[in-house]
Structures are given as structure tokens and as C-alpha cells.
Backbone as a printed PyTorch tensor [residue, N CA C, xyz], in Angstrom:
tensor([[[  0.2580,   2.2100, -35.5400],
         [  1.6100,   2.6590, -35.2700],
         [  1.6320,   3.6330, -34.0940]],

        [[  0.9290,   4.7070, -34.4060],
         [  0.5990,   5.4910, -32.8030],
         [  0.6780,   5.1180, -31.5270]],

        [[ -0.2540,   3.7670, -31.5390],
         [ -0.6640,   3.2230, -30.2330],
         [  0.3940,   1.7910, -30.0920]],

        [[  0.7200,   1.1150, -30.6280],
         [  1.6270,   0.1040, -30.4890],
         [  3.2270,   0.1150, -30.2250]],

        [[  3.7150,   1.1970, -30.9620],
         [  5.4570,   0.9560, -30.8370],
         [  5.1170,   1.8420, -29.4290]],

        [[  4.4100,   2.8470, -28.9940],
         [  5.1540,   3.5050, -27.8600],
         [  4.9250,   2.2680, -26.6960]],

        [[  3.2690,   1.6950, -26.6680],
         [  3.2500,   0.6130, -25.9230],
         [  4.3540,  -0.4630, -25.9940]],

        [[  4.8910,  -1.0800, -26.7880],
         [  5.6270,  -1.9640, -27.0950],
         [  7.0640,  -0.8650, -26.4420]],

        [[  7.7470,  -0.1280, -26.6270],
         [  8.7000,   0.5120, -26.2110],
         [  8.3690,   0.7120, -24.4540]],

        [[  7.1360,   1.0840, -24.2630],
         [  7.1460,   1.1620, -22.7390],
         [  6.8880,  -0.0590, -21.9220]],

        [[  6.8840,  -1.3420, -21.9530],
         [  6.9720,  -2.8440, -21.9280],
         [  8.1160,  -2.8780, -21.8570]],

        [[  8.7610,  -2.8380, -23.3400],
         [ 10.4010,  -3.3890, -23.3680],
         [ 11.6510,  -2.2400, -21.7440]],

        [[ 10.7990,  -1.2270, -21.7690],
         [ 11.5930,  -0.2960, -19.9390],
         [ 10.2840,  -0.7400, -19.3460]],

        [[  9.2180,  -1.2010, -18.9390],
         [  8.9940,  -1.9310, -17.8130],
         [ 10.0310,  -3.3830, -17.6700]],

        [[ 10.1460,  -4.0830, -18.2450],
         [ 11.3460,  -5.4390, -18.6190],
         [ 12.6380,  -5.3800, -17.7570]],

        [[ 13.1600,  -3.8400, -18.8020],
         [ 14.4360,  -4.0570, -18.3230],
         [ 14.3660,  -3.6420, -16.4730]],

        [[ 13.3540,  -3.0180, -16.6900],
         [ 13.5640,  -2.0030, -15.1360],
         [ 12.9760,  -2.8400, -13.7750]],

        [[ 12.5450,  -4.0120, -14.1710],
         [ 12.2020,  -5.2440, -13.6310],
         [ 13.3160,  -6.1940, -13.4970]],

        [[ 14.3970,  -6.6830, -14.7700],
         [ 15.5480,  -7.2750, -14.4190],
         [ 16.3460,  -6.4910, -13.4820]],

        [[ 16.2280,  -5.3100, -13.6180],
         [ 17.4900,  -4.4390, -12.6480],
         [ 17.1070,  -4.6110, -11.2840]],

        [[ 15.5510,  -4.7170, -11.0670],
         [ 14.5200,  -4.8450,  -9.8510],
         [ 15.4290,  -6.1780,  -9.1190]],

        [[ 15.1150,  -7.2400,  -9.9330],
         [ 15.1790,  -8.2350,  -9.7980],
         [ 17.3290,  -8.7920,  -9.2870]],

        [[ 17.2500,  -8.3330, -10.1690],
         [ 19.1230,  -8.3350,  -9.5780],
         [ 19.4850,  -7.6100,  -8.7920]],

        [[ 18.9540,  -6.6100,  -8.3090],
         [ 19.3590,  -5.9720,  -7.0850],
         [ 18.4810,  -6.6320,  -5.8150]],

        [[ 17.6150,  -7.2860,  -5.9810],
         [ 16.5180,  -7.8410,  -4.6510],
         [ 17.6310,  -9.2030,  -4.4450]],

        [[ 18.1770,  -9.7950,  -5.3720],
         [ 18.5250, -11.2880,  -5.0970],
         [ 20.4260, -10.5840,  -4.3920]],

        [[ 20.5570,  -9.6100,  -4.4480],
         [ 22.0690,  -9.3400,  -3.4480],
         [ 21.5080,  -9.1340,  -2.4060]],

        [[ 22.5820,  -8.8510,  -1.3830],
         [ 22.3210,  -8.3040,   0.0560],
         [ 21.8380,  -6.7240,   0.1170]],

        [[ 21.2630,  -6.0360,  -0.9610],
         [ 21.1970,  -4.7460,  -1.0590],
         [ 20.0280,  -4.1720,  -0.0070]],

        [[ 20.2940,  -3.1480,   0.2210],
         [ 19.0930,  -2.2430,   0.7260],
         [ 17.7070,  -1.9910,   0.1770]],

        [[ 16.7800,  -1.8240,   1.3740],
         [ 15.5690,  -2.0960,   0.2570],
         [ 15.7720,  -0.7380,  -0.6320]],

        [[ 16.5080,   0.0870,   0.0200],
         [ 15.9180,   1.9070,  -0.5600],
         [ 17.0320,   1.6880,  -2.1520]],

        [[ 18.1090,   0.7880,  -2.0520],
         [ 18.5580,   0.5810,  -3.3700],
         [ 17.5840,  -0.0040,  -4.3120]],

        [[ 16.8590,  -1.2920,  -3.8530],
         [ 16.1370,  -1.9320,  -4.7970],
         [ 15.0150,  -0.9580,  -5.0390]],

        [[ 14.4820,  -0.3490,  -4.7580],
         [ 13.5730,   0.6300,  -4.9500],
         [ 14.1020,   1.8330,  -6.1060]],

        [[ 14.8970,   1.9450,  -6.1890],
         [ 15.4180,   3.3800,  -7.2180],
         [ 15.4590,   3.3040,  -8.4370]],

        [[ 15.2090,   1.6900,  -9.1670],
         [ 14.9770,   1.9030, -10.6250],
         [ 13.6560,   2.0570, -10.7940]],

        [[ 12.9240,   1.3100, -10.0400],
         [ 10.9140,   1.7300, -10.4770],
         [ 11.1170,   3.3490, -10.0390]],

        [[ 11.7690,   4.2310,  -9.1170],
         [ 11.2900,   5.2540,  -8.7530],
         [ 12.1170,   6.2980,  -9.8590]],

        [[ 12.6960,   5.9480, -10.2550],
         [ 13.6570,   6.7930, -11.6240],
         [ 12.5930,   6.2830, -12.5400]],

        [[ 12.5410,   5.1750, -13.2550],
         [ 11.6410,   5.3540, -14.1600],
         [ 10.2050,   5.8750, -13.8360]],

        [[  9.5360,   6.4380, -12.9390],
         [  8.3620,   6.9350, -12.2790],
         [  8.6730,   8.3890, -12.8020]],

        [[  9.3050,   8.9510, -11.9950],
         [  9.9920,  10.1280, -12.0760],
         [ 10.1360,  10.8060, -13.3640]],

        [[ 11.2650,   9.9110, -14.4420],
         [ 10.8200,  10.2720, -15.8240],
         [ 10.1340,  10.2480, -16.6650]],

        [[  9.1770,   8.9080, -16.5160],
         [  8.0880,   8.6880, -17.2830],
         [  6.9760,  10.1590, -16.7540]],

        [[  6.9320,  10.5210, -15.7700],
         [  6.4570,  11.8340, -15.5860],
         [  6.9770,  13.1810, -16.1780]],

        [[  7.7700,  13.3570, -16.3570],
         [  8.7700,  13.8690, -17.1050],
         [  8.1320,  14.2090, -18.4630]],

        [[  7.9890,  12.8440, -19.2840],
         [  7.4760,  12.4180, -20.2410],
         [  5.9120,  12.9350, -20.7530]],

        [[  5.5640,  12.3780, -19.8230],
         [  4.1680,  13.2780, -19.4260],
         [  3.7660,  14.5250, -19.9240]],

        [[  4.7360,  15.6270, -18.7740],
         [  4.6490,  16.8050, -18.9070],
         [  5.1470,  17.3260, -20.5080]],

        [[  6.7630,  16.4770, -20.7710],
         [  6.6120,  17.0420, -22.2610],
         [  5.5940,  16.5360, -23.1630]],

        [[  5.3310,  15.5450, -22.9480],
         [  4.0230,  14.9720, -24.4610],
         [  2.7170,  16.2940, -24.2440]],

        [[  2.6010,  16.6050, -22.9190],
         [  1.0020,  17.2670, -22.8920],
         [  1.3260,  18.9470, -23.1350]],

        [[  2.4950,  19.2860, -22.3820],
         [  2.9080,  21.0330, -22.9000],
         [  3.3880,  21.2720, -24.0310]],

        [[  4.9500,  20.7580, -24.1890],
         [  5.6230,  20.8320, -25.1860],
         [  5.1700,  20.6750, -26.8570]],

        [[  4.8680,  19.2190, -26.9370],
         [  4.6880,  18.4610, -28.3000],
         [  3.4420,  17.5580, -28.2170]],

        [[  2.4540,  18.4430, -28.9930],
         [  0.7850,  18.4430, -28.9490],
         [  0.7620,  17.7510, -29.9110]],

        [[ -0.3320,  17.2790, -30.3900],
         [ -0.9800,  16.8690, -31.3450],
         [ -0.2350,  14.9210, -31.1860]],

        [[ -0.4080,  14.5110, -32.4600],
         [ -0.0260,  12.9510, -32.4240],
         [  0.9370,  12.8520, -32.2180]],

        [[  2.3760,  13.7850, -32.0350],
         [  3.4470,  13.4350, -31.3020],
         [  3.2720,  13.5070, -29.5790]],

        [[  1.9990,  14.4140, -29.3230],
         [  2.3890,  14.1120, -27.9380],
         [  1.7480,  13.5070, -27.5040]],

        [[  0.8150,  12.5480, -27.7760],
         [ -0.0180,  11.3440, -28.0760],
         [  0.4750,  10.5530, -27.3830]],

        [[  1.4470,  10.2320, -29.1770],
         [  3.0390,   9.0980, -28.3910],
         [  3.7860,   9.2360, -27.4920]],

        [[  3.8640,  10.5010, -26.5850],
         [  4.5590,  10.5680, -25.7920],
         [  3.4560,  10.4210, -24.4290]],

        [[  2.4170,  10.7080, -24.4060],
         [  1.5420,  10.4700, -23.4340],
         [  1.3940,   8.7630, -23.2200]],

        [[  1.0040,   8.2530, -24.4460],
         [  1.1150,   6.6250, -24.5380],
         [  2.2340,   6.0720, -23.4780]],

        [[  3.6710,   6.7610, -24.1920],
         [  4.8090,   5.9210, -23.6200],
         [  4.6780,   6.4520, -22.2010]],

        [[  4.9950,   7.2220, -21.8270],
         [  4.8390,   7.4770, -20.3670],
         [  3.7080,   6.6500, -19.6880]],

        [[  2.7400,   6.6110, -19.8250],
         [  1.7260,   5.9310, -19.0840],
         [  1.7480,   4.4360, -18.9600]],

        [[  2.3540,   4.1000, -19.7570],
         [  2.8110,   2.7030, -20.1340],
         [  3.8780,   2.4660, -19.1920]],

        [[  5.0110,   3.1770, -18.9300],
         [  6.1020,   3.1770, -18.2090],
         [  5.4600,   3.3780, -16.4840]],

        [[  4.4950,   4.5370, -16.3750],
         [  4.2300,   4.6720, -15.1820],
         [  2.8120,   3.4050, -14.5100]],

        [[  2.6930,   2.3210, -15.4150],
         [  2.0180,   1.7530, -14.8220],
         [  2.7220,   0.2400, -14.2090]],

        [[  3.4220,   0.5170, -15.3900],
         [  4.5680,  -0.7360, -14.8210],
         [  5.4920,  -0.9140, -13.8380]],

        [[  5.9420,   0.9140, -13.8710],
         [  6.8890,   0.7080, -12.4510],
         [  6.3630,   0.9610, -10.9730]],

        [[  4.9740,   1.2220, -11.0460],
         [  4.1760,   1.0120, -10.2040],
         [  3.9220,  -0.3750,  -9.6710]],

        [[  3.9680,  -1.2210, -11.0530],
         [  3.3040,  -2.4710, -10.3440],
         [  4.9020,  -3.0030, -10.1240]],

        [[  6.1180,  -2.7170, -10.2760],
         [  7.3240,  -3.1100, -10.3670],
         [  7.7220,  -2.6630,  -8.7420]],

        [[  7.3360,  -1.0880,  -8.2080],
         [  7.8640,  -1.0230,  -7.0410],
         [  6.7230,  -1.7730,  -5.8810]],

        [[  5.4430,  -1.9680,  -6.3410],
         [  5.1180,  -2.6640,  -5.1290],
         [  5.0700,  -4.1540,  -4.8110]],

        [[  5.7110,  -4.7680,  -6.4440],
         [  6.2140,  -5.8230,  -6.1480],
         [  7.3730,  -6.2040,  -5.5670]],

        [[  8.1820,  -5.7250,  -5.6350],
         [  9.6150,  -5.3160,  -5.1930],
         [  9.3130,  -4.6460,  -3.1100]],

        [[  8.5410,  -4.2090,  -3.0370],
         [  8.2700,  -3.8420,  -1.8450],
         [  7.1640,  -5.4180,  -0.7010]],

        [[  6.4080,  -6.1120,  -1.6190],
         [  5.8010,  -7.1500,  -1.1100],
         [  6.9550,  -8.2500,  -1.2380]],

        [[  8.1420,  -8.2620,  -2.5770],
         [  8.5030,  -9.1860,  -2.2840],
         [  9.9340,  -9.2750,  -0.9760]],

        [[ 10.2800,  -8.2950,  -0.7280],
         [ 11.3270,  -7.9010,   0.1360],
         [ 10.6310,  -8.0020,   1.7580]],

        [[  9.3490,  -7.5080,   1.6330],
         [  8.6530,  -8.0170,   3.5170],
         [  9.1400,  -9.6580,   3.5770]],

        [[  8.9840, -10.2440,   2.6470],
         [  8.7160, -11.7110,   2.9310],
         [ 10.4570, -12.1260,   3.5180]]])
């Protein structure tokens, strides 16, 4: 339970934050628009971070270290896909 729902929760906002990716790349938008949901979820999943590791120690901040890292690996691979697929 520790290790699965936060993973599974930080998947289900890599997802959505990939459809939003994804519907903003297929308009005429700016790249610096298509770029702002991976960089908001970056941003907070750091956020996240900082509260799981200062704030709320022990196995709650576990889960909160989990979910964040989970979030910040995805919108990583979300903005430089979004950045390779927009050169083309």
C-alpha cells in the first residue's frame, strides 16, 4: 500500500498531464504554452518533495516522497517529449 497507490496516483497525473500535453501540441499553440503543464507539474511535484522530506516524516512522508518522484519523472519525460515532438 505504501509503495503502490502513491505510484499508481503519480501515473494516473503523469496521464492526465500528457493528454493536456497532447491537446495543446495538436492546436496552433505556442511551444512555451505546450510546455506549462509538464513544468507546473515539475514545479509541484517539487513542492511535494520538500513537504514529504521537512514537514511529514516517517511513512507519511515516504508517500509523499514516492508520489512526487513519480510525478517528477514523468513530466520530465513528458516535457522532452513534447519539446522533440514540436522540432519536427
Amino acid at each position: 500500500m505504501l509503495l503502490t497507490v502513491p505510484l499508481g496516483i503519480g501515473l494516473a497525473i503523469g496521464l492526465i498531464v500528457f493528454l493536456i500535453t497532447v491537446l495543446l501540441g495538436r492546436g496552433k499553440q505556442s511551444k512555451k504554452i505546450v510546455y506549462v503543464p509538464s513544468i507546473i507539474a515539475i514545479s509541484s511535484s517539487l513542492g511535494l518533495f520538500a513537504y514529504g522530506f521537512v514537514v511529514a516524516r516517517g511513512f507519511e512522508g515516504a508517500a509523499y516522497l514516492f508520489l512526487s518522484i513519480t510525478i517528477i519523472i514523468s513530466a520530465t519525460f513528458i516535457l522532452f517529449y513534447s519539446k522533440r515532438k514540436l522540432q519536427k
